[in-house]
N, C-alpha and C positions, 0 to 999 in steps of 0.2 A: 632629688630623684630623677627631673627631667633631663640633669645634665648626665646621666650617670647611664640614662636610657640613650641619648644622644651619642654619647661615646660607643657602646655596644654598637649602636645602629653603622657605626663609622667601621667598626671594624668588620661587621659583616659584612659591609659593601666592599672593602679590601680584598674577603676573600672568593666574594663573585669575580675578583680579575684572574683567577690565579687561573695560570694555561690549559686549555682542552686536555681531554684523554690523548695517550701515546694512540698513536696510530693503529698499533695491533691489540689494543687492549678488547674492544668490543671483538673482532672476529675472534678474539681467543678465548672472548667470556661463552660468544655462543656453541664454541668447540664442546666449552667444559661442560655446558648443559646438554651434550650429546651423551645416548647412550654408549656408555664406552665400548658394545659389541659390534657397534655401528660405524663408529670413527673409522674413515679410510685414512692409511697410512698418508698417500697422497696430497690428501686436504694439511696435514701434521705436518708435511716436509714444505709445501707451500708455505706456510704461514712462517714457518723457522726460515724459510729464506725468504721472508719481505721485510725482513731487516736486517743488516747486513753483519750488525754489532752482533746480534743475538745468534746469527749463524755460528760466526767466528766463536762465540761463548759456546753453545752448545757441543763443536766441535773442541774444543779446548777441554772440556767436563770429559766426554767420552774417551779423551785420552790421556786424562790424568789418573795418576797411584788410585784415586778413591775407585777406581773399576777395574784395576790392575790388570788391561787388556792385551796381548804379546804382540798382537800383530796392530799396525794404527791405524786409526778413523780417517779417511781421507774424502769422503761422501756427505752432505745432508743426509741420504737418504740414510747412510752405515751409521752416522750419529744418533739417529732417530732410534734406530732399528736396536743398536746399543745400550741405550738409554730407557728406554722404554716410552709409551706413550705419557704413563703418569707423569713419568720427572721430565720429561719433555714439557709437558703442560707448566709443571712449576717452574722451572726454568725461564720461559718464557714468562709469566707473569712477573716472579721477580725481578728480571732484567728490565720490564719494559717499565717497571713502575722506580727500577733504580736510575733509569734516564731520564727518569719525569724531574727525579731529586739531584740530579749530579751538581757538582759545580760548588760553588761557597758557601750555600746557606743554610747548609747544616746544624741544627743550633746544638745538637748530639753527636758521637761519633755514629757512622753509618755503620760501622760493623757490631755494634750495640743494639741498634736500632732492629738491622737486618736477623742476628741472633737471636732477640725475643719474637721477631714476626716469624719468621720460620719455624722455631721451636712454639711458639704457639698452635701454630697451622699443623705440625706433626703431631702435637700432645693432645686437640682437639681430634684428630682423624683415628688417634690409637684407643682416646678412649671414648668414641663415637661405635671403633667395631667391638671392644670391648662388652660393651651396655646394649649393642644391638640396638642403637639408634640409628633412624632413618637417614640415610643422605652421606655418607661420610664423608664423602668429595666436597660437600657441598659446606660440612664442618670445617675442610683442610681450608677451602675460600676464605670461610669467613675469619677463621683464625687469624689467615694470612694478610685479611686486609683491616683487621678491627682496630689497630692504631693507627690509622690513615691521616689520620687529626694530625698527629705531628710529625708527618712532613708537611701537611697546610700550615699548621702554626710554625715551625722553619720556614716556612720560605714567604709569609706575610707577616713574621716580625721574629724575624732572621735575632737583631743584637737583645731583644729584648726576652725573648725566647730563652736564650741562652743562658738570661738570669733568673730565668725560671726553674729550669732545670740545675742550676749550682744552686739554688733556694733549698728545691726539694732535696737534694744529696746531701743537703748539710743536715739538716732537719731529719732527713730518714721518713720522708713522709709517702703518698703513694701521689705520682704527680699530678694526678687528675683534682689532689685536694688542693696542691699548690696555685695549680691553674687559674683554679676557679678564685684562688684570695687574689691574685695578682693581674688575673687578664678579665676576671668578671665570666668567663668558659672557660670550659675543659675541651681538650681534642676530640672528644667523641661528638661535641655539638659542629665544629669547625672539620668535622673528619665528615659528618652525614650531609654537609650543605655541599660540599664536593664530590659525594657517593652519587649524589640523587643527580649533579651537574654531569657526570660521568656517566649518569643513568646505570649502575649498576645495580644488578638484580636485588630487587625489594627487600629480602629476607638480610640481605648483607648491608644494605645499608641500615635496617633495626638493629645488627648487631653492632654496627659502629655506633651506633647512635647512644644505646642501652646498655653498650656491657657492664656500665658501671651502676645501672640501676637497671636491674633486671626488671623488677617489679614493676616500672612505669613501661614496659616492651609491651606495644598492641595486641599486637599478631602472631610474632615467631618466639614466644619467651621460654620455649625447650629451647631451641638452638642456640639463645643469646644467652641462656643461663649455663649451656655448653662450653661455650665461648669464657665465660666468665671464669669455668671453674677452670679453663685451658692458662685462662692470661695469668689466673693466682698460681698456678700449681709453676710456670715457670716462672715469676717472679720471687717466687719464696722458695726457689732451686737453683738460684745462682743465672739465670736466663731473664731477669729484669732489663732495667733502664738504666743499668751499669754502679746502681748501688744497691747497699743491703736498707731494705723499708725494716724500720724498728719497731713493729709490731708482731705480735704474735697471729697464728694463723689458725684455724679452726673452722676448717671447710662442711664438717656435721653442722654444723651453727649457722652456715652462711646460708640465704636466703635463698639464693641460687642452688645451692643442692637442694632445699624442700622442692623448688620450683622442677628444679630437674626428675626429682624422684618421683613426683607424682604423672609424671609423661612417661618415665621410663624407670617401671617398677626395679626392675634387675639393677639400678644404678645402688636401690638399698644391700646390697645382696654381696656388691664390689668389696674386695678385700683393698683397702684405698691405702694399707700401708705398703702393702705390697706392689701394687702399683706405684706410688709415690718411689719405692726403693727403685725399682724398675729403671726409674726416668734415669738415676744417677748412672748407669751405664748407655742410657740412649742418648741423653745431649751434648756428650761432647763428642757425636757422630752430627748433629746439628751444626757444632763450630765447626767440623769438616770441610760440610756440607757447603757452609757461607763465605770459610776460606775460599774454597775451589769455584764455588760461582764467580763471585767478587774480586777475586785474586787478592786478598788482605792476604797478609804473611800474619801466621799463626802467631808468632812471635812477638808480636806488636798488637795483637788482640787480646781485650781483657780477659782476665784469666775466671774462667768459675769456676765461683764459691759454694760447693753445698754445705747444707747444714739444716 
């Protein structure tokens, strides 16, 4: 048991090295906890030009088919103004957090990755205004960063990682079980020791920590159980970890919906097939979405699976 605890201890000092926050990450966490009637455009066109990648991206977004614009974006500020403050915001967070990962160590494909994180952070924010939960923005956050764990787990055990994830595809399992037989953690404990390194706001790093046990969340366990029913409802919609998990799904049953219901009476009241049918026409405006940020060609991205 002492060498078993030894081991663990090695690997979580691996992942105290892993590199600082992107540069724009904190001015752009404090943007988002601006009231949004408040946000000067000014401050928004700043921040999209203190990096240079993320201008060019933004610029790129505003003038591609997905906004079918006639005349073209040649400005910061006309991208902005185009785009809007919202998708501005996510824009930028996605970008800055895909420069953290770029390079080789992907132990997943990044347009895999990036599909279930975005489509999480939308299906969290739709069914946040839905149910008339507090915060919606603050849902789209945490959706979008609750698998953080594995880009920490790529890029601190990059080849071994990778056999973690062909484990779980073969198996049809949900990875965080894989994880946990093969690494001793799951990414949600390797995703919160770099949330809190990053110093990102509290409530988001509970939800990285806890989505996958809602029930041990201290403090924020509506949002995290939010969060939870966000991560299940894309991965059992073809918006997973690029496989079908062989299990069956029965979100009345999950713990996370009692936990939810009783914070947010109306969530009983949801017509959840209806919603659920919903999504099949909303996420593969998600794969759009990640083509055009990312520049993947549609083509070469896996294809979803509903069912």
């Amino acid at each position: 048991m002492s060498g078993l605890r030894e081991g663990l201890q090695k690997r979580v000092e691996r992942l105290r090295s892993l590199p600082s926050s992107p540069a724009v990450l904190n001015p752009l966490l404090d943007l988002l906890r601006t009231d949004p009637d408040h946000i000067e455009l000014k401050k928004v066109v700043e921040l999209v030009s203190y990096d240079k990648t993320i201008a060019a991206q933004c610029l790129r977004i505003a003038n591609s088919p997905l906004y079918g614009r006639a005349r073209a974006t040649e400005s910061i500020q006309a991208a902005v103004v185009a785009l809007g403050i919202q998708r501005v915001e996510d824009i930028l967070l996605t970008c800055c957090l895909h420069q953290f990962s770029s390079g080789e160590k992907w132990a997943t494909e990044p347009q895999v990755y990036w599909r279930h994180s975005l489509g999480c952070a939308a299906v969290c924010r739709e069914l946040a205004l839905r149910i008339d939960f507090r915060e919606p923005d603050k849902a789209y956050l945490a959706g979008l960063l609750h698998d953080l764990g594995i880009l920490v787990n790529s890029l601190a055990y990059t080849e071994e990682y990778r056999d973690v994830i062909a484990r779980a595809r073969e198996r049809g399992v949900p990875l965080a079980e894989q994880e946990m037989s093969d690494l001793g953690f799951t990414h949600a404990e390797s995703g919160s020791i770099l949330g809190k390194a990053w110093q990102l706001p509290s409530a988001v790093i509970e939800v990285i920590a806890f989505h996958h046990d809602v029930e041990q969340a201290p403090v924020d366990r509506p949002l995290v159980a939010l969060v939870h029913i966000g991560d299940l409802l894309c991965r059992y919609r073809g918006l997973g970890y690029g496989y079908d998990e062989w299990r069956s799904l029965d979100l009345l049953l999950d713990p996370a919906w009692r936990q939810l219901t009783k914070h947010v009476p109306r969530l009983a009241s949801m017509d959840l097939a209806r919603f659920t049918m919903d999504l099949d026409a909303f996420l593969p405006q998600v794969q759009q979405l990640v083509s055009t940020v990312f520049g993947f060609k549609p083509e070469h991205a896996p294809a979803l699976n509903f069912h």
